[in-house]
N, C-alpha and C positions, 0 to 999 in steps of 0.2 A: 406736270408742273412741280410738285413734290418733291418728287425724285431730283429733277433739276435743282432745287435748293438745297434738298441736301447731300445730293455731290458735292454742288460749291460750298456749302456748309462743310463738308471733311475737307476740303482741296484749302478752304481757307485756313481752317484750324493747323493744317501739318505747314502751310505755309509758315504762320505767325509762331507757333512752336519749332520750328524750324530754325528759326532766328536767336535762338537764346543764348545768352551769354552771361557771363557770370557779373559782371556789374547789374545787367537787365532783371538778372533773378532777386536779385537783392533790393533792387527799386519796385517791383513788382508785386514783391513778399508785401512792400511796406501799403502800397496802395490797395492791399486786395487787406489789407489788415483794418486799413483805411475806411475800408466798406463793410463793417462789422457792424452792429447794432451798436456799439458801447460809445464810438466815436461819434457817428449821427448823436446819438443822445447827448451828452456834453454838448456837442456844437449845438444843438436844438436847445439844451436849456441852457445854454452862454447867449442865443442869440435872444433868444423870448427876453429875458433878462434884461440886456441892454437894446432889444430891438427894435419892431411895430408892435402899436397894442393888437391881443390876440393871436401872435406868432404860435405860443403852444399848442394853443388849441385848434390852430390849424394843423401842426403839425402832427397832433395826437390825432384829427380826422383823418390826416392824408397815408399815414401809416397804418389806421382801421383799415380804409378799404385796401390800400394795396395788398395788406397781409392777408387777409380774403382771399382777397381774387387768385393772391402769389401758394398759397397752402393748398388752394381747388384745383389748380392748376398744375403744379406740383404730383398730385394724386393722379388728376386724369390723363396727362401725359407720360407721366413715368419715361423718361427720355435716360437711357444712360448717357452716365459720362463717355466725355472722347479716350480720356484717358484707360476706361474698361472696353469701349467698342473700337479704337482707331489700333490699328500696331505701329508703334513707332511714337506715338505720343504719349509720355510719364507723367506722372501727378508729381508736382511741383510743391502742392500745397495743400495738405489733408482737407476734403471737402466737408461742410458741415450735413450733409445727407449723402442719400445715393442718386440722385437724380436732377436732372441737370436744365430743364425749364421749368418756368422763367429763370435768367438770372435773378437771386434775391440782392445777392450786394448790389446790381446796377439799378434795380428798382428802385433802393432806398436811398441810391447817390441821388437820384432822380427826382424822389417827392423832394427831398431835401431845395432841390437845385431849383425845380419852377415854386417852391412855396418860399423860401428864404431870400432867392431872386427877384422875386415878383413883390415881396415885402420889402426887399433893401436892394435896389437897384444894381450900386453899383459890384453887388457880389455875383451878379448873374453869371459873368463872364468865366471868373474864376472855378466858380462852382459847376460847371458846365464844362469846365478841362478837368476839373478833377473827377467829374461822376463819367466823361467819357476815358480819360486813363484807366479806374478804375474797373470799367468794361472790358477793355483791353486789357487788363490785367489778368482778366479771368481765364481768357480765351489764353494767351500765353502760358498760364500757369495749366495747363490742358484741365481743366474741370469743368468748360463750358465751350460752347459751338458759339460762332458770332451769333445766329439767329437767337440764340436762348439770351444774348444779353443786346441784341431788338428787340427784343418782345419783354426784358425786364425795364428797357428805359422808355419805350412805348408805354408800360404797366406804370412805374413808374410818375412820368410824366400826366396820363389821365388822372391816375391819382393824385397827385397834386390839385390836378387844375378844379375836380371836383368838392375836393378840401376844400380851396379857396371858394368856389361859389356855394357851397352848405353852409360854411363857417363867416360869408364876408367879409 
């Protein structure tokens, strides 16, 4: 079963890197920039600010444990890049490690999205296209397998939703 995912985990990736084009790179650059820590932060303390009471400090929960789980994990899989293991697939965009699960930008598009959603409703939607572009983003830019950014928006998303029940 393994093996079977990740065939289709390389067969996807050369797929989706496959497809690149030079508008795509440039939109791509900006979303996987998009998923950096510095942006969550600003948009985390723009929305605390003007948003539900207790929004920070949800957000500061949900980012504790995800970072946890995402650094343990990180460690025990040691998964290289597509871009060092696939041929034919280039780095697009310097990665900030050498190892490639979980995705971290998809997890953090993720707490963002079920904590900041689930407090201000009508940005669910939004926030839910940009943490899945963002994903995509990854995978196109060859620095991550679909599965690594499953299992960062899977990561992601628990985290949130634990946040919200620790913190209420």
């Amino acid at each position: 079963m393994l093996d079977r995912i990740l065939r289709w985990d390389e067969a996807a990736t050369l797929w989706v890197c496959g497809r690149r084009r030079e508008l795509l790179d440039r939109v791509m650059k900006i979303l996987s920039r998009f998923g950096n820590g510095a942006a969550w932060t600003v948009l985390g303390t723009g929305l605390s600010a003007f948003g539900a009471p207790g929004l920070f400090r949800r957000f500061l929960a949900g980012y504790a444990v995800e970072l946890s789980v995402y650094f343990l994990a990180k460690r025990s899989v040691s998964r290289r890049r597509p871009f060092v293991t696939l041929p034919g697939v280039t780095m697009q965009m310097a990665p900030p490690d050498e190892f490639s699960f979980p995705s971290g930008h998809t997890a953090a598009a993720f707490v963002m999205t079920v904590i900041a959603g689930t407090s201000i409703p009508f940005l669910f939607i939004p926030l839910m296209l940009v943490a899945m572009a963002i994903g995509l983003s990854r995978v196109y830019l060859g620095v991550h397998y679909p599965s690594d950014v499953i299992a960062g928006a899977l990561l992601g998303s628990m985290a949130g939703i634990v946040a919200m029940a620790v913190t209420g």
